[in-house]
VEXTOR-109860 format. One record per residue (C-alpha): y, z, x. Coordinates in steps of 0.05 Angstrom, whole numbers, plus 5000, padded with zeros to 4 digits. Each point is the difference from the previous one (the first is absolute). Last residue first. Layout:
// residues N
YZX...
This chain:
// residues 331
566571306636507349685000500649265017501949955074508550015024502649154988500349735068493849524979502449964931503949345011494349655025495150224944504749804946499549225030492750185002499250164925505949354985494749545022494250314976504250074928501149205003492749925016498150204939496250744966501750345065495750665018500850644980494150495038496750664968495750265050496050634958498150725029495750424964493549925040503750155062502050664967493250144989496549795062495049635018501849414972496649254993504449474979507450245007504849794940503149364979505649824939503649345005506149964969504449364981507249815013505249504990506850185047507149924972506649995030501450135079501750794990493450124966498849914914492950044991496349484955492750304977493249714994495050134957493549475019497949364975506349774970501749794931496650544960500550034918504450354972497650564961502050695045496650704998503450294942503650665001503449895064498450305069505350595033496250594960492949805037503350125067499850804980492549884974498649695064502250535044496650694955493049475000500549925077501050795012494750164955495049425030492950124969498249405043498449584948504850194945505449895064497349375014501449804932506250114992501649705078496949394976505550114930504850045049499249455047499649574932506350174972504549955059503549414976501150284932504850515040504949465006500149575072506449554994502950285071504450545019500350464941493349894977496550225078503850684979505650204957496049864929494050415038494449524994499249735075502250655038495650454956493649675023502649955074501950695010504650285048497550555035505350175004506449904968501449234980499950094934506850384989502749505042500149534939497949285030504449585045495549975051493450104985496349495008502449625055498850645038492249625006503049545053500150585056492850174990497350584957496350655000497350504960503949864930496650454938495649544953496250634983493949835050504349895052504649385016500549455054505749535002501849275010505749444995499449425023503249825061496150285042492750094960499050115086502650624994496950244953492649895034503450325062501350624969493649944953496749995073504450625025497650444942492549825010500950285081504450564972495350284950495750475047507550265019502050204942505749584962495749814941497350714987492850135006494350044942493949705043493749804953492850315001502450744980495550505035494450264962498950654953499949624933506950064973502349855069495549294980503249944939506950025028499449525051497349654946506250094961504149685054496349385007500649834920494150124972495149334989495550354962493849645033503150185069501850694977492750064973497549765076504150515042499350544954491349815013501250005068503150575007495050474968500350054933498350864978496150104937501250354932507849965015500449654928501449345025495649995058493550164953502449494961499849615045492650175026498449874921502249344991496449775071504549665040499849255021507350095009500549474941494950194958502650775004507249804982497549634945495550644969506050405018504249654952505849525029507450104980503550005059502950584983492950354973498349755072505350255039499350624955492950225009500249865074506350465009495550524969493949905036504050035067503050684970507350064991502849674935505750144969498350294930502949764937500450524951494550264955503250454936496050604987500850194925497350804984498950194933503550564966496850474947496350435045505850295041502550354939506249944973498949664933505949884960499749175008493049785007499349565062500249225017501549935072501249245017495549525042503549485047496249405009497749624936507349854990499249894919494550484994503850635036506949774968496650174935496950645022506150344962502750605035500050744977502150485053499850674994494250315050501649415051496649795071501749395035495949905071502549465049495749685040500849815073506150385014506249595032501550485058501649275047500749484949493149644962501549334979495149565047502649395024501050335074500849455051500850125062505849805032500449735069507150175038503349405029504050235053506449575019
């Protein structure tokens, strides 16, 4: 399966989308009311009867720009992450006015100096590949798809690193919580469940809060998957994440109203999932690559069940034995 790397656009501006738009009337008469109450959008205010071109005054109304310049994307990752240019200067050991200089397209940044302000920006590995294209220089990070060739030696180590989470169940995903690649125990998890969920690339996220997914087979509710996806809320503010925000917001409809009130009884979530010998306890833990080069290797997260007693180990590797004829989990 290819895992294509998305780059993120957060910026509202669509392909022919003018930059400003220009409303001109000779008859219109509009109250500036709305004008004070947005303090955005100004309103034409003209003297009914008169035609001449005098008598009308022109409203220019900014819209949101995507940015394109290295000074540009500069001026947004830091307006994003919410720092002035005075702290962004102290903290790249910058002089205020050399950055803004850099902002305005006033002065050219040499590598180094993208390099640095990514660093003390901390952008997302994919948008400083951008930044530094936006700047004239090769990208610093690789952007290649997870079943190239220059991937296979790290793709045959996660291989081997699932299976040997044998009998437990394990799985890698992308960035968007889409299903890479999984060991044979991990079909525990979906069998049973709606098959409309199961085409690819079958995602993980949706899997565990759809009402026929992970809750029709086991006790998991949607509630369980609360906290992953308010982390991947806020890494997708973060990261400027479009594609992130558009996923979470549709899992978002599956979680109740109110988060819950009782109080906890066990030190992690943990589910009970139904399997052809009765009942296994489960928990999740979550891990993802420490240092990547890359920006689809950067994306990609080990998400491994493990037993909550030794009753479900038991029964895990009594499952494990039966599945070994069993065709491989689906990709």
């Amino acid at each position: 399966m290819t895992v294509k790397a998305q780059v993120p656009r957060p910026w509202s501006t669509r392909p022919g989308e003018p930059n400003a738009l220009e409303a001109r009337s000779s008859h219109a008469q509009v109250s500036g009311r709305a004008s004070r109450e947005t303090g955005r959008v100004g309103y034409v205010r003209c003297n009914a009867g008169l035609r001449t071109p005098a008598n009308f005054t022109r409203v220019v109304v900014q819209t949101e720009q995507e940015p394109q310049t290295a000074g540009e994307l500069i001026r947004f990752w830091r307006t994003r992450r919410g720092v002035s240019q005075l702290e962004l200067s102290l903290d790249a050991n910058v002089s205020t006015k050399h950055l803004s200089f850099v902002e305005t397209g006033r002065s050219s940044p040499s590598r180094q100096l993208l390099v640095h302000l990514a660093q003390q920006l901390d952008l997302p590995i994919t948008e400083r590949n951008r930044l530094l294209l936006a700047g004239g220089f090769a990208p610093p990070y690789l952007e290649l798809p997870y079943d190239g060739d220059v991937m296979q030696p790290l793709r045959e180590s996660l291989e081997r690193l699932l299976e040997a989470h044998e009998p437990n169940p394990a799985l890698i995903v992308d960035g968007l919580w889409n299903l890479i690649q999984s060991n044979r125990a991990a079909s525990l998890l979906w069998e049973g469940v709606d098959p409309e969920l199961l085409g690819p690339p079958i995602n993980m996220l949706r899997l565990g809060v759809h009402p026929g997914g992970l809750p029709k087979i086991s006790s998991m509710t949607a509630a369980c998957n609360a906290p992953l996806i308010h982390r991947l809320k806020r890494r997708s503010r973060e990261d400027a994440d479009p594609a992130l925000a558009e996923l979470v917001e549709d899992v978002e409809a599956y979680l109740p109203g109110e988060p819950p009130t009782n109080p906890a009884t066990e030190p992690v979530v943990s589910l009970r999932l139904q399997t052809p010998l009765g009942e296994v306890k489960l928990f999740t833990v979550i891990a993802t690559l420490g240092a990547p080069l890359d920006v689809t290797a950067a994306n990609l997260a080990i998400e491994t069940f493990l037993p909550m007693d030794p009753e479900s180990a038991a029964r895990l590797a009594e499952l494990s034995d039966l599945s070994r004829s069993a065709p491989p989990a689906p990709r």
